[in-house]
C-alpha positions in Angstrom: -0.3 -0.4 14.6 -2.6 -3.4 13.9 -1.2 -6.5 11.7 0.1 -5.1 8.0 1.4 -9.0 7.1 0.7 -7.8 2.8 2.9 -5.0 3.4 6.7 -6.2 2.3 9.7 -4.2 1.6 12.1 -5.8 -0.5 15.5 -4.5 -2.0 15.0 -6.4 -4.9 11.4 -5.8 -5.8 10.7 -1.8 -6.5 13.7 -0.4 -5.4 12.6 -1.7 -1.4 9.3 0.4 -1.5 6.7 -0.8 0.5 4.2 -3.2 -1.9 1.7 -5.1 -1.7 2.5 -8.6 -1.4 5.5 -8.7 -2.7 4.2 -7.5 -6.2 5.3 -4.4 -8.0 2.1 -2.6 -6.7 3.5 -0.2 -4.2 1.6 1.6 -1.6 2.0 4.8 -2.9 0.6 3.7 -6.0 -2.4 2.6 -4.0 -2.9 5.8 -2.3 -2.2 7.9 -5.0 -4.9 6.3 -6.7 -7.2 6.7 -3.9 -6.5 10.8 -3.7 -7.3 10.5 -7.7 -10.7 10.1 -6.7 -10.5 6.6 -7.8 -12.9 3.8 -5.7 -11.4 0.7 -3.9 -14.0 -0.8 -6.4 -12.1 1.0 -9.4 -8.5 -0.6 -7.8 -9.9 -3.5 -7.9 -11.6 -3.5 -11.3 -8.4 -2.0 -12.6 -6.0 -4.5 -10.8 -8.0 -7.9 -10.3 -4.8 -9.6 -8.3 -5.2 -7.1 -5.7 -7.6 -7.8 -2.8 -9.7 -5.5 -0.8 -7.5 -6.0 2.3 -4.8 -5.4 0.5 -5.9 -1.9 -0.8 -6.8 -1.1 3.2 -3.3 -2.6 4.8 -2.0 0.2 2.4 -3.9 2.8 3.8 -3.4 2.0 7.2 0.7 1.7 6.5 0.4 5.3 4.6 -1.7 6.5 8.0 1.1 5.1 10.7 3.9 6.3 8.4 2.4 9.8 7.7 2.5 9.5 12.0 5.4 8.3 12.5 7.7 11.0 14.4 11.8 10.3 14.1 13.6 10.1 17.6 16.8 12.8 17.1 
């Protein structure tokens, strides 16, 4: 998995979810706006505090968690 330094998880910012920066943007927010339909131009528009590379280290972290396999 490449660099995702804008993805945090914190207990005291949305419960831990993973976010964007430390903002109450989480990444499912980000990808549920994507499978709307919705542009990264649109997320942007919509949300002007978020950057482009932060709408793509969401992906990505959706992508390697989607992956990600549990060891029993």
């Amino acid at each position: 998995m490449g660099q995702l330094d804008r993805i945090t998880q914190q207990p005291e910012v949305m419960g831990g979810r993973a976010c964007i920066r430390g903002m109450r943007v989480t990444v499912g927010m980000i990808v549920g706006q994507i499978g709307a339909g919705h542009s990264v131009e649109d997320i942007l528009a919509d949300y002007p505090y978020l950057e482009r590379e932060d709408i793509m280290q969401a992906l990505r972290y959706a992508a390697w968690r989607a992956e990600e396999r549990e060891s029993a």
